[in-house]
C-alpha atoms as one frame of an Amber mdcrd trajectory, in Angstrom:
protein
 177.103-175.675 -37.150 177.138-178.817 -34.821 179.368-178.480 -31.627 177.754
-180.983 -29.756 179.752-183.801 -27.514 179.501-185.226 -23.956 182.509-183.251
 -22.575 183.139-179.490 -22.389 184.651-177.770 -25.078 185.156-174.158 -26.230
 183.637-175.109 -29.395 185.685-172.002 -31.805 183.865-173.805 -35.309 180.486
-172.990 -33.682 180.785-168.978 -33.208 182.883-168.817 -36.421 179.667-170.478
 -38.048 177.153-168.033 -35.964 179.367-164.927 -36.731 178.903-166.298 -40.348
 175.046-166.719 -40.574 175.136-169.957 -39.673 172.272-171.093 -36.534 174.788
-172.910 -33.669 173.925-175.944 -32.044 175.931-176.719 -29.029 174.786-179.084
 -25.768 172.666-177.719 -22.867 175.947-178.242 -20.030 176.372-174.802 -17.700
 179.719-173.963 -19.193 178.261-173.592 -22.357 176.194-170.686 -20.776 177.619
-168.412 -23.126 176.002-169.563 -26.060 172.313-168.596 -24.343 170.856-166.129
 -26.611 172.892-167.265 -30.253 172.681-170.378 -30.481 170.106-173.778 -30.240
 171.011-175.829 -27.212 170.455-179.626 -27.339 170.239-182.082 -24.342 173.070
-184.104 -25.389 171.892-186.641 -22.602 168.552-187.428 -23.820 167.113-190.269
 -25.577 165.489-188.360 -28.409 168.800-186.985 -29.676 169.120-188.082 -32.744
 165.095-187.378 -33.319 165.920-183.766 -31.661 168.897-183.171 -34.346 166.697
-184.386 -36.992 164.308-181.482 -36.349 166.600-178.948 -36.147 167.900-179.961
 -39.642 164.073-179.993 -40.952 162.718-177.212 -39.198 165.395-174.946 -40.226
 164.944-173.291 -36.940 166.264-169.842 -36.629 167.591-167.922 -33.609 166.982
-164.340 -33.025 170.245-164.207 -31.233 171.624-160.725 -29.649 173.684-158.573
 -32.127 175.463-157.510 -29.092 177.007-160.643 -28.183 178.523-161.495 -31.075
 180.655-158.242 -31.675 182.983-159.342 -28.919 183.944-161.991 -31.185 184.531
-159.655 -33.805 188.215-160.030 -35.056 188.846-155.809 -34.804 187.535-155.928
 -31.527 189.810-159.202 -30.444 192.635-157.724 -31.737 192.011-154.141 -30.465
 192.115-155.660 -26.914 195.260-157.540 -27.697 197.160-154.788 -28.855 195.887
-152.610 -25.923 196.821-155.178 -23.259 200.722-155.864 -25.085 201.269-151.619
 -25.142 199.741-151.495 -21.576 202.500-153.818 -20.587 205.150-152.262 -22.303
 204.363-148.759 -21.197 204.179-150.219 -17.426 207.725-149.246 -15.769 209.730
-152.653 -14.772 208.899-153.846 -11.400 212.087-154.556  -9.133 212.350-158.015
  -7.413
């Protein structure tokens, strides 16, 4: 799963396609830091990107990424924390202004 462009992005198709089984490709920019360890990171700047792409769609390449990483993406675990954070609120007494 592709998420690669010239501009920062949260990239949500790209984990949905790791979670899935699919290998990630997103760019090499620092605010995709994130993605170290599950997915293939391409310099979207370089002159050999298309030939770069092309390899990763021949190679096949796989990533050993880190089990770990990937459960906080989880949907049980994203909506555990929701739930926890709304009855957190809601037990918290009112604060007077």
């Amino acid at each position: 799963v592709f998420g690669l462009r010239r501009v920062e992005g949260f990239e949500v198709a790209v984990i949905e396609g790791i979670a899935s089984g699919a290998v990630g490709v997103v760019p090499t920019l620092d605010t995709y830091s994130w993605y170290d360890g599950i997915a293939i990171k391409v310099d979207v700047e370089s002159s050999n990107l298309s030939k770069n792409i092309y390899n990763i769609l021949i190679d096949n390449e796989k990533i050993d990424f880190d089990a770990q990483i990937l459960k906080q993406f989880e949907w049980k675990n994203i909506i555990n924390k929701f739930w926890n954070s709304v009855w957190q609120s809601l037990s918290e007494s009112p604060k007077k202004i």
